[in-house]
N, C-alpha and C positions, 0 to 999 in steps of 0.2 A: 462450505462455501455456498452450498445451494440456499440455506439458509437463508445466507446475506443478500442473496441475487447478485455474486461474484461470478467473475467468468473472462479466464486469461484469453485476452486476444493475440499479446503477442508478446512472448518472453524467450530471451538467447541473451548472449553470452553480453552484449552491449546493454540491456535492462529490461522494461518489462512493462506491459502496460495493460493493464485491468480493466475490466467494466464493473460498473457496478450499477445493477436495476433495484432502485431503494425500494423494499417489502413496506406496503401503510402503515404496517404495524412498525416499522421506524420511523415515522415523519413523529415532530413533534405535535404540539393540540394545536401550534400555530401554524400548521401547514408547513414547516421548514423541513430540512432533513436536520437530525439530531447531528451533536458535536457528535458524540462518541461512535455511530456510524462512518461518519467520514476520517474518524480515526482508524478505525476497525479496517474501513480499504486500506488504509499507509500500511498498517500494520503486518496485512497480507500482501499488499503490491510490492513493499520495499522486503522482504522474508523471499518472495519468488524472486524476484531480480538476482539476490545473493545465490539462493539456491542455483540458480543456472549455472551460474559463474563456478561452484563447487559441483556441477558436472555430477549432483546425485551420491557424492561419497562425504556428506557430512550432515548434521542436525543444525536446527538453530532457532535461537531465543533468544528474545528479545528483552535487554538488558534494560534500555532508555527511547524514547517515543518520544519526541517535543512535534506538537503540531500546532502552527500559528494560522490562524482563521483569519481570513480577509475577509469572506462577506456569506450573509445570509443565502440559501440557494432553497428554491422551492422545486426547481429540477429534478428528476427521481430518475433520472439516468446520469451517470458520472463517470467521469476513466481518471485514471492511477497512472499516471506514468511515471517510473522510477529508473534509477539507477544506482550499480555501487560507486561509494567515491574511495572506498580501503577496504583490501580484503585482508588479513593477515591471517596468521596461523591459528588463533584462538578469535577473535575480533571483528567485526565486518561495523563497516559505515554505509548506510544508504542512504540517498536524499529522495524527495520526488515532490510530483504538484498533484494536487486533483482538480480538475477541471470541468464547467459542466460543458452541453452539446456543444453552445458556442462559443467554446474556447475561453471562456472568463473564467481568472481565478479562482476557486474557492479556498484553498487552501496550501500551505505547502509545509514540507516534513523531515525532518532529519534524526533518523534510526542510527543506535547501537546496537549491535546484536552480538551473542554468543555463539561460537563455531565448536561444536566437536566434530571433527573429522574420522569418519568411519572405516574409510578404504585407504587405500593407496595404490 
């Protein structure tokens, strides 16, 4: 996560919401942030969100990703906010938006994920 310049502001049991400080070395040559950075947040914002929700007693991966981009953002600061919309026994569904400072859409996301469940 340090990587990516991730960093959970705030995640329980109702979703979860990321920052993300985009590294230079991900903007594109055109000054923008890259697609697959702003994928990379869904990918970790809507995974945490689930994780809360299983309460630390399951793994999970990431089956299906669809992320539909509205608009260019040259912003290098971003949040993640997500949440589950179906937890089942094997299966989890997330959605979420990413947003830059001022609240303008950048994009939004709808995750399948894979559960194995560890504890009980």
């Amino acid at each position: 996560m340090e990587l990516l310049g991730l960093t959970i502001e705030h995640a329980d049991e109702h979703g979860s919401l990321l920052r993300m400080d985009v590294p230079e070395a991900l903007m594109t040559p055109f000054g923008t942030v890259h697609g697959g950075v702003v994928a990379a947040l869904f990918d970790t914002g809507l995974a945490v969100a689930i994780a809360r929700r299983l309460g630390g007693e399951g793994r999970i991966a990431t089956h299906n990703l669809n992320v539909s981009y509205v608009a260019f953002t040259r912003e290098r600061l971003l949040r993640c906010h997500a949440r589950v919309v179906s937890l089942r026994t094997a299966v989890a569904i997330a959605e979420g938006e990413v947003v830059a400072p001022d609240g303008s859409l950048i994009a939004k996301a709808l995750g399948t994920f894979g559960v194995r469940r560890t504890g009980g």
